[in-house]
C-alpha positions as CSV (number, residue, x, y, z in Angstrom):
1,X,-20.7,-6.0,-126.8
2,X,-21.1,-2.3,-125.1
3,X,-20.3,0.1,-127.2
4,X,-17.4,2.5,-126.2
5,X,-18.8,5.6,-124.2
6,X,-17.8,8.8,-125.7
7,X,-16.2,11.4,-123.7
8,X,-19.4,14.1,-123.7
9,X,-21.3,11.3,-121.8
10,X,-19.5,12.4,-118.7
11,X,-20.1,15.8,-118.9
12,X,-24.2,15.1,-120.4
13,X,-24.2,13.2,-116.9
14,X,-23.1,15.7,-114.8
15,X,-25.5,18.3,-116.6
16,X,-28.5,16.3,-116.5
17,X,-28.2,15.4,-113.2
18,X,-27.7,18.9,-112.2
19,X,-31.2,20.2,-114.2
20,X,-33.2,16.9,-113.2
21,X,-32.0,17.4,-109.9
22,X,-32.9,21.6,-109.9
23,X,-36.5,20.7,-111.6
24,X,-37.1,17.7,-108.6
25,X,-36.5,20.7,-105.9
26,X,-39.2,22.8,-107.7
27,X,-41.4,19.7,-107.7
28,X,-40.6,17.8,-104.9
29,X,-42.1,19.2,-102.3
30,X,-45.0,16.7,-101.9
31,X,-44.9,16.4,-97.9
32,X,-44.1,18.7,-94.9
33,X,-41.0,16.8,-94.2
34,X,-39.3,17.0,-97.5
35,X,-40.4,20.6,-98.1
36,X,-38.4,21.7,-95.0
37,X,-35.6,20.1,-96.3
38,X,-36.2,21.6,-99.8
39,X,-36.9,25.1,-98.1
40,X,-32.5,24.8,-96.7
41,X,-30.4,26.3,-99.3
42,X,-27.2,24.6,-98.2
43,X,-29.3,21.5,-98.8
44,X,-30.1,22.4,-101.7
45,X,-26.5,23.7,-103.0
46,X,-24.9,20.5,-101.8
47,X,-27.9,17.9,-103.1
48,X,-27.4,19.8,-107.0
49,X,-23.5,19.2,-106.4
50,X,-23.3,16.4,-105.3
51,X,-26.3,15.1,-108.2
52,X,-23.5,16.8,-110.8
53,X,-21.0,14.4,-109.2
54,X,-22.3,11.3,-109.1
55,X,-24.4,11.8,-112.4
56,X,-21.1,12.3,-114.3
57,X,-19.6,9.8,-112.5
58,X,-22.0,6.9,-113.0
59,X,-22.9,8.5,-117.0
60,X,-21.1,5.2,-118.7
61,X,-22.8,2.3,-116.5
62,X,-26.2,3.9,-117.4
63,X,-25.4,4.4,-121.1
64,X,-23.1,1.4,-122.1
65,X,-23.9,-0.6,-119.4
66,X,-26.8,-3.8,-119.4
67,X,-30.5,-2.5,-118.5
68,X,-30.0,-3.7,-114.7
69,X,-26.2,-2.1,-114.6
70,X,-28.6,0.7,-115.9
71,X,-31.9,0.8,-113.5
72,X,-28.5,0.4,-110.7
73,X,-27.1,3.7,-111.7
74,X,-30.2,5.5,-111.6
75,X,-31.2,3.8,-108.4
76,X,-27.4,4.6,-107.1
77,X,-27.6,8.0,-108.1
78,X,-31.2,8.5,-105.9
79,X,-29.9,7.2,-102.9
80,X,-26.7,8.3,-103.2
81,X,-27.2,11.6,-103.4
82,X,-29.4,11.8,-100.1
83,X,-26.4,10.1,-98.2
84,X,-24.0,11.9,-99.6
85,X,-25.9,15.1,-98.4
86,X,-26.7,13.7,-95.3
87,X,-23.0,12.8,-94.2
88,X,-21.5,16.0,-95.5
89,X,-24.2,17.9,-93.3
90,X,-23.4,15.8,-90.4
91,X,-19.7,15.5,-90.0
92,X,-18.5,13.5,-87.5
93,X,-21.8,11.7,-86.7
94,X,-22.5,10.9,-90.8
95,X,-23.2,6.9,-89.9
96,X,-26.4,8.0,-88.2
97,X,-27.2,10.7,-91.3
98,X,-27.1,8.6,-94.1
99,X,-29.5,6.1,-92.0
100,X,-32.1,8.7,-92.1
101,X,-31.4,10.1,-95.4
102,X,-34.3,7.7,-96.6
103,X,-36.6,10.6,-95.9
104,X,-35.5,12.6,-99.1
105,X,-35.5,9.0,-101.3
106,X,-39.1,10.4,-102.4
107,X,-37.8,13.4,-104.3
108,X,-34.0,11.5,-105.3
109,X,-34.7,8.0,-106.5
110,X,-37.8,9.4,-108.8
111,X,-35.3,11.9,-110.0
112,X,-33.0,9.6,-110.2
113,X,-34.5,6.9,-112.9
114,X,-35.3,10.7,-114.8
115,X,-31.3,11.2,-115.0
116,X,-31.5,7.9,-116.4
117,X,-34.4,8.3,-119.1
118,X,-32.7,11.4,-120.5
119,X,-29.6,10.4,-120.2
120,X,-30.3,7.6,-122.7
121,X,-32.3,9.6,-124.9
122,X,-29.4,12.0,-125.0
123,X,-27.0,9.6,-126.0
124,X,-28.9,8.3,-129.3
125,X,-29.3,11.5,-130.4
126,X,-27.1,13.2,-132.9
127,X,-24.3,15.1,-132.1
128,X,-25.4,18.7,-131.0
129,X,-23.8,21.4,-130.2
130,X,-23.3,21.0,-126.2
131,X,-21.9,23.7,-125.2
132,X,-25.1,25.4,-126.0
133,X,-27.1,23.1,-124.8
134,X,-25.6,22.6,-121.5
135,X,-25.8,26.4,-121.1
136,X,-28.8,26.9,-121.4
137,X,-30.2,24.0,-119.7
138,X,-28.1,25.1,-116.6
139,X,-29.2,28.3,-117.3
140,X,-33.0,27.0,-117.0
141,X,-32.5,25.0,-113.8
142,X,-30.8,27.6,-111.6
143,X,-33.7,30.2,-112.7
144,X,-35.9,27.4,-111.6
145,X,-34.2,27.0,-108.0
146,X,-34.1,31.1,-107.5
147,X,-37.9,31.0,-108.0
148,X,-38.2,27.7,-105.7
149,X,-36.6,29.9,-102.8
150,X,-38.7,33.5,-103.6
151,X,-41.9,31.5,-104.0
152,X,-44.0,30.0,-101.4
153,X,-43.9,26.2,-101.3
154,X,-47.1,24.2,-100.6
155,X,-47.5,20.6,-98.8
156,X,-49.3,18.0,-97.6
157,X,-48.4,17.1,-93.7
158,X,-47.5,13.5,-92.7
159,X,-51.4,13.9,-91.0
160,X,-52.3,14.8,-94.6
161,X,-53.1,18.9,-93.7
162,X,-52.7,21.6,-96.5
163,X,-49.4,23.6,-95.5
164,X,-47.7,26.7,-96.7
165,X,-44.6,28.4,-96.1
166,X,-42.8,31.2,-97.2
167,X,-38.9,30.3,-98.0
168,X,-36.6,32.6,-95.4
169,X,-39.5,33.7,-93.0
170,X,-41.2,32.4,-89.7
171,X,-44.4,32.2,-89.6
172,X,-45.2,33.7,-86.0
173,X,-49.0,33.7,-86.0
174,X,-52.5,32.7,-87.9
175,X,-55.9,34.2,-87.6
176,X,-59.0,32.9,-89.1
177,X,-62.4,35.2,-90.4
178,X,-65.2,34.5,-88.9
179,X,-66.1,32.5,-91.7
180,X,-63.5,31.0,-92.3
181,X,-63.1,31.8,-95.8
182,X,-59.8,33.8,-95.0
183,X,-56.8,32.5,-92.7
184,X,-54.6,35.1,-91.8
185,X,-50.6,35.0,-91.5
186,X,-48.3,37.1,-90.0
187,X,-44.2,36.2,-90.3
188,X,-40.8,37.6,-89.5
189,X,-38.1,37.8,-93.1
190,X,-35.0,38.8,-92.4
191,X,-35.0,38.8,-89.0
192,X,-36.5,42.4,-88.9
193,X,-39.1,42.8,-91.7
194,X,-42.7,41.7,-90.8
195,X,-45.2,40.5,-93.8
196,X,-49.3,40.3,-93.3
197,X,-51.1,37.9,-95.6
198,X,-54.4,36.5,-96.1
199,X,-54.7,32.9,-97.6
200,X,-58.3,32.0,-99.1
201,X,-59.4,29.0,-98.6
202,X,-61.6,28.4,-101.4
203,X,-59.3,28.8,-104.2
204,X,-55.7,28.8,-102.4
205,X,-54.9,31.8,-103.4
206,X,-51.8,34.0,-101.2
207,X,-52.4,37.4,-100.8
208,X,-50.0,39.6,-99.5
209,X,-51.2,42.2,-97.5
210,X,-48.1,44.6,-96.5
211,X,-44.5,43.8,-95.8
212,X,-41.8,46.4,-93.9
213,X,-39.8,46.9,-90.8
214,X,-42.7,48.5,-89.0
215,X,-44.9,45.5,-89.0
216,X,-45.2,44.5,-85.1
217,X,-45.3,40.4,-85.9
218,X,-45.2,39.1,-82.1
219,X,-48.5,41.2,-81.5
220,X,-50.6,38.9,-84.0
221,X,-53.5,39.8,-86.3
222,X,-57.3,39.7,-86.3
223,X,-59.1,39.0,-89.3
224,X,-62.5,40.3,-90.1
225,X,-65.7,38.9,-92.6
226,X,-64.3,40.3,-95.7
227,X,-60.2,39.9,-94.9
228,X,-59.9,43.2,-93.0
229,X,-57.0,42.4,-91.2
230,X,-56.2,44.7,-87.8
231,X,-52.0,44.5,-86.8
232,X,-50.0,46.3,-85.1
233,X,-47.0,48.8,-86.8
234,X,-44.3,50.5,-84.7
235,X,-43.4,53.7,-87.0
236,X,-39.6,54.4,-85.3
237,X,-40.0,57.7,-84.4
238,X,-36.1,59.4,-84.2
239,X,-34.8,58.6,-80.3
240,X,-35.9,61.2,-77.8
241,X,-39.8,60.4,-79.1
242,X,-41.6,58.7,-76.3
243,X,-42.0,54.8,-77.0
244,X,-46.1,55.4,-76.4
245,X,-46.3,57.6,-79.3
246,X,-44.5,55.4,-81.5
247,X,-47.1,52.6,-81.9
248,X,-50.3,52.3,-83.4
249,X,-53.1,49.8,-85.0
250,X,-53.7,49.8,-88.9
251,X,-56.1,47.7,-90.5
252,X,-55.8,46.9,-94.2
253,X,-57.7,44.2,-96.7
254,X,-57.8,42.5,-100.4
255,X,-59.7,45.6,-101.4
256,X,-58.2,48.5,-99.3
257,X,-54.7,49.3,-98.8
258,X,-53.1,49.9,-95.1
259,X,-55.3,52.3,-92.8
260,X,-54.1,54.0,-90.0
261,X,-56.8,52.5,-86.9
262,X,-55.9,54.6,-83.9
263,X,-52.7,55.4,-82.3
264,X,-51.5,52.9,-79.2
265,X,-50.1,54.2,-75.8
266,X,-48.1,51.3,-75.3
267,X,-46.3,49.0,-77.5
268,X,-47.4,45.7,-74.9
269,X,-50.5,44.9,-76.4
270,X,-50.3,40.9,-78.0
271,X,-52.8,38.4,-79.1
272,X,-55.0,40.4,-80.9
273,X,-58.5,38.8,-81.6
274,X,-61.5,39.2,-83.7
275,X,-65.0,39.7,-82.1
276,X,-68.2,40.7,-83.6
277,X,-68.1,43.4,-81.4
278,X,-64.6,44.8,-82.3
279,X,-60.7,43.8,-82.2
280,X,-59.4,42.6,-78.6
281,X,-56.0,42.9,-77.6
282,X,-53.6,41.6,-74.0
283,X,-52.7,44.7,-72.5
284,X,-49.3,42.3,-70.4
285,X,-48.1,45.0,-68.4
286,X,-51.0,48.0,-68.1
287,X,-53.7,48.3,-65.0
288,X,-56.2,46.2,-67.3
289,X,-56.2,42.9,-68.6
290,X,-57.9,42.7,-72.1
291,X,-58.4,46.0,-74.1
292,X,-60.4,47.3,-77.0
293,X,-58.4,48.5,-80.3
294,X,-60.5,50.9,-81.9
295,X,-60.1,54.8,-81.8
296,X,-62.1,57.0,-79.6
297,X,-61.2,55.9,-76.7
298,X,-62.9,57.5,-73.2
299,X,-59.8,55.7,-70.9
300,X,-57.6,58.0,-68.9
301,X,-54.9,55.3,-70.5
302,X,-56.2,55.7,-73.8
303,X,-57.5,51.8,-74.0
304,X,-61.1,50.9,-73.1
305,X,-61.1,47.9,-70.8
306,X,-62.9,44.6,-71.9
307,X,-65.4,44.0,-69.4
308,X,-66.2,40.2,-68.0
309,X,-69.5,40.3,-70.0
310,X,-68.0,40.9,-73.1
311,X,-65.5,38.5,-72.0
312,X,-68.3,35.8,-71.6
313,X,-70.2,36.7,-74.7
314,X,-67.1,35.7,-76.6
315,X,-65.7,32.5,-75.8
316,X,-62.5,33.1,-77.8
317,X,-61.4,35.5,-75.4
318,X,-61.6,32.9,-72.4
319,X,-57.3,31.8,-72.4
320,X,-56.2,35.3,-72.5
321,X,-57.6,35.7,-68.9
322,X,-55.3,34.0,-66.9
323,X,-56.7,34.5,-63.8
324,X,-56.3,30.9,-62.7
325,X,-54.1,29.1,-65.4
326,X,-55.6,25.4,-64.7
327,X,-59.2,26.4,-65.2
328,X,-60.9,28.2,-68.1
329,X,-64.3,30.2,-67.6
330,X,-66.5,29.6,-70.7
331,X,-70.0,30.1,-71.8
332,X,-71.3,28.2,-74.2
333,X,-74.6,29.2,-75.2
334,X,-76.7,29.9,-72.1
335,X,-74.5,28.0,-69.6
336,X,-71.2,29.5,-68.2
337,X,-69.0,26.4,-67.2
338,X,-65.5,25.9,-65.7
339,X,-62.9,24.4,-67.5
340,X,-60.3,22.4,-66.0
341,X,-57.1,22.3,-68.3
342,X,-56.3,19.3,-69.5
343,X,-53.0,17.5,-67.7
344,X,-51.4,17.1,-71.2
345,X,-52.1,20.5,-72.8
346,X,-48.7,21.9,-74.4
347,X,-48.7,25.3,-75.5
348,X,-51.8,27.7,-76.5
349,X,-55.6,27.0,-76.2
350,X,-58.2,28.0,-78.4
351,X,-61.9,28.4,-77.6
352,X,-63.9,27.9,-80.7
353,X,-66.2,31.4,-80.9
354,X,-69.5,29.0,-80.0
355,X,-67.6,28.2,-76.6
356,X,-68.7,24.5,-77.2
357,X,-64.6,23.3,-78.1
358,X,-61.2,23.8,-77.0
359,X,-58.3,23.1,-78.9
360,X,-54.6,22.6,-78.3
361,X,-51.3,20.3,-78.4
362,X,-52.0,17.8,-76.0
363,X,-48.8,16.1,-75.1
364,X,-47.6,13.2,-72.6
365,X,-44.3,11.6,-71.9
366,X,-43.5,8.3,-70.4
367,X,-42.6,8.2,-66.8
368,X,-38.7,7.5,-67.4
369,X,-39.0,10.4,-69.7
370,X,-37.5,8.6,-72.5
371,X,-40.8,8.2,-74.9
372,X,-43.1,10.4,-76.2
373,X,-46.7,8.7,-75.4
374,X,-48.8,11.0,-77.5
375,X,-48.1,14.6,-79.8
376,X,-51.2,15.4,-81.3
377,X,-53.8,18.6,-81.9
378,X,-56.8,17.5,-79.8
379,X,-60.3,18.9,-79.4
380,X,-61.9,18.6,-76.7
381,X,-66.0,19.2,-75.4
382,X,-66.3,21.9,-73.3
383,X,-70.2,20.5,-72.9
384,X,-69.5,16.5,-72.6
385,X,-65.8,16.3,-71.7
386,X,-65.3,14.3,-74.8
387,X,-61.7,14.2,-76.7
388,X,-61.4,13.9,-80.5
389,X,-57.6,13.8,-82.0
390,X,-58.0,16.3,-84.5
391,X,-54.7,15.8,-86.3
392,X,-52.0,12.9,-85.3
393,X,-48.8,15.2,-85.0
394,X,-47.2,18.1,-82.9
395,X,-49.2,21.5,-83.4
396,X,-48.4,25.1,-82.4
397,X,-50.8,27.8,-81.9
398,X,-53.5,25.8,-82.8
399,X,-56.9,28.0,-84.2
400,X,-60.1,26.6,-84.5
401,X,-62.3,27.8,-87.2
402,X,-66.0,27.1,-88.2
403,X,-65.0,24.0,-90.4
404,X,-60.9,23.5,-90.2
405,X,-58.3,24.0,-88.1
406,X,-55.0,25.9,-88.2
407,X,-51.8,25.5,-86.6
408,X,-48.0,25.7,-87.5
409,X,-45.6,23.1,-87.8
410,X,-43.2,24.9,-85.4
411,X,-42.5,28.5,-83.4
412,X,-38.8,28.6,-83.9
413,X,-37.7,27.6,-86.9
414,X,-37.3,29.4,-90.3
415,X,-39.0,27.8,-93.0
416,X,-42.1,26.5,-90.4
417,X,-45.7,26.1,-92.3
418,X,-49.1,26.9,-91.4
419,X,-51.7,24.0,-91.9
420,X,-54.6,23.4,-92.3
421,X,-56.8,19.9,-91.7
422,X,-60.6,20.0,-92.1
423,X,-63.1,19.1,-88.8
424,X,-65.8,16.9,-89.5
C-alpha cells in the first residue's frame, strides 16, 4: 500500500524540476537544432516554468506511485514540457507545435527520468531544512542559465559539423588563415556593437579580438598566418566631419592589440580578403573594382587598384569580379579556365586559394515549386567538372580552407552558428 505523500513533495517537485531542467539547458546543447532553441530566452523562461509546473504537479505519482506510474511521470514530464512550450509559443496554430516539439525530447525526456532519480532520492532522505535547500539550489540553477546565455554554446550540426555561436549576436562573416589554423568571426550584438574573434582550430579555443560600436561588421575580415586579423572601424567623427575621413582599416592579433592600418576614403569597401600579397577589399561604388588595404597609397583616390594579374595569381579573388555573373575566370596553376556557374548555386562562391575548387550552396526546387530537391554545400572541380556534396544541409557564406570548410547556419537570424566540417 503507497504510502501517503507528504506535503514538501510538491514543492521538492516543483524545485527539482526547475534545477534539473536549468542544468539540461547548460548541457543540452548536443545538436545545432536544439542549441538554437536553447540559445531563445523566452524558450527557455517558459520550458523552466512550465518544468516547475508539471514537476510539482506529477511529484506524488513519481514518489508513491508503482515503478511504471513512476518511469510515466518522468516520461510525462519530458514530453510534456516540450508541448507545453511549443503550444504556448504558437497560439492559435499549437496542434501543429506540439507535433514538432519532438525535436527538444533529446534535452526533456533525459531530463526528465533525472527529475525522477532525485526526486526519489530526495524523498528517502531525512527531513532537511528546505527552505535552505530550495534556495540555494534555485539559487545554483539560475547562475547556471545567466552563464548559458553570456557564454558561447558549441554543437554538432545534423551533418555532424563543429558549430559555435555566441548567445544575442549574428554572426555576419568567417575568414580562414592561410593555414587554416585560425577561422575568423565577425558578428553584430546588440544590434549596433560589432565583435572580432579568432577561433583555433587545434585546441577550440575562442579568442576575442575587440568588441565596440565602431567595428564595421558588414565589411568582413581577413585573417593572416599568425591570426592578424585586418577589419574595418568607423570612428564617428561629430556631424559636419566628412563621411571619407571617418573610416579606416585596423589590424589586430592573439599577440598584439588593435593597430591603426591606414585611413579609408570611403566607407564602401566589403569583402575583405587575405592574399599573400596583401589584404583585398570591393571598392561597390568607386571608379575601381577591387582595391588594396594597406597605407601608402600612390592613388589620386587614396586606394591602389587590384590589377587583373594579381587577380589571376589569386584565385580567391575570382567571385568578387562580377564582370559576367554566370562565368568565373580562374587560374589554377598554369591554366586560366572559365567557369560556368552552376544552375543551382544559392548565395556566395568561394574559390579555394589553389584555384582547383569552388564552393557554395547549391540548391534546386521541384518544378511545381512545392519540394526542395537538394540544400547542400557542394564542391565542385574547377579542373574535371566533378561535384562532391561536402555537407548534406543549407550553408551560407561558405569558405573553403586547406583541410575544412566553414559556413554559417544562417544570415538573418540571431543566435546563427559558424561550422565547421572537415574535407577529405
Amino acid at each position: 500500500m503507497n504510502q501517503t505523500p507528504r506535503p514538501s513533495w510538491v514543492l521538492d517537485g516543483a524545485m527539482i524540476a526547475f534545477i534539473v531542467g536549468s542544468v539540461a539547458f547548460v548541457v543540452g546543447g548536443v545538436t545545432e537544432e536544439l542549441r538554437g532553441l536553447l540559445t531563445e530566452p523566452l524558450v527557455c523562461a517558459l520550458g523552466l516554468g512550465a518544468a516547475t509546473v508539471l514537476g510539482g504537479a506529477l511529484a506524488r505519482r513519481a514518489v508513491s506511485g508503482t515503478p511504471i506510474q513512476a518511469v510515466a511521470a518522468g516520461m510525462g514530464l519530458g514530453i510534456g514540457v516540450a508541448a507545453l512550450v511549443a503550444a504556448l509559443m504558437a497560439l492559435p496554430v499549437f496542434p501543429i507545435a506540439i507535433v514538432f516539439s519532438y525535436i527538444a525530447w533529446p534535452v526533456t525526456i533525459p531530463a526528465g527520468l533525472a527529475w525522477l532519480v532525485v526526486l526519489r532520492w530526495q524523498a528517502r532522505l531525512p527531513q532537511l531544512p528546505r527552505r535552505v535547500v530550495a534556495g540555494l539550489g534555485v539559487a545554483l540553477a539560475a547562475a547556471l542559465v545567466v552563464v548559458r546565455f553570456t557564454q558561447p554554446m558549441v554543437a554538432i550540426s545534423s551533418a555532424g559539423s563543429r558549430c559555435v555561436g555566441f548567445p544575442g549576436e549574428r554572426i555576419e562573416t568567417l575568414a580562414w588563415a592561410p593555414d587554416g589554423a585560425w577561422l575568423g568571426v565577425i558578428s553584430e550584438a546588440d544590434g549596433a556593437v560589432g565583435v572580432v574573434r579568432l577561433i583555433e582550430q587545434a585546441s577550440g579555443r575562442i579568442i576575442e579580438l575587440v568588441r565596440g560600436p565602431n567595428v564595421a561588421v558588414y565589411s568582413g575580415l581577413a585573417v593572416g598566418l599568425a591570426g592578424e586579423t585586418t577589419y574595418l572601424h568607423n570612428s564617428y567623427l561629430p556631424e559636419g566631419v566628412s563621411a571619407a575621413d571617418e573610416w579606416s582599416a585596423w589590424t589586430v592579433s592573439p599577440s598584439a592589440p588593435p593597430e591603426h592600418l591606414t585611413d579609408l576614403p570611403t566607407p564602401s569597401l566589403f569583402d575583405l580578403t587575405w592574399t599573400p600579397e596583401g589584404v583585398v577589399g570591393a571598392w561597390v561604388d568607386g571608379p575601381v573594382g577591387l582595391v588594396w588595404v594597406r597605407p601608402g597609397s600612390t592613388s589620386p583616390h587614396g586606394l591602389d587598384e587590384v590589377d587583373a594579374e594579381a587577380i589571376a595569381r589569386n584565385p580567391a579573388l575570382s567571385p568578387l569580379v562580377v564582370a559576367d555573373p554566370l562565368e568565373l575566370a580562374v587560374r589554377a596553376g598554369e591554366a586560366d579556365l572559365r567557369i560556368k556557374v552552376p544552375d543551382d548555386a544559392a548565395g556566395d562562391i568561394n574559390v579555394s586559394p589553389d584555384g582547383r575548387q569552388v564552393v557554395f550552396r547549391a540548391r534546386a526546387i521541384s518544378s511545381d515549386g512545392m519540394d526542395v530537391l537538394h540544400d547542400q554545400l557542394v564542391a565542385l572541380s574547377t579542373l574535371t567538372g566533378e561535384r562532391a556534396v561536402l555537407v548534406d544541409e543549407p550553408a551560407w557564406e561558405p569558405r573553403l580552407g586547406p583541410n575544412a570548410v566553414a559556413y554559417l547556419t544562417s544570415t538573418v537570424e540571431e543566435g546563427n552558428s559558424a561550422c565547421v566540417a572537415p574535407v577529405r
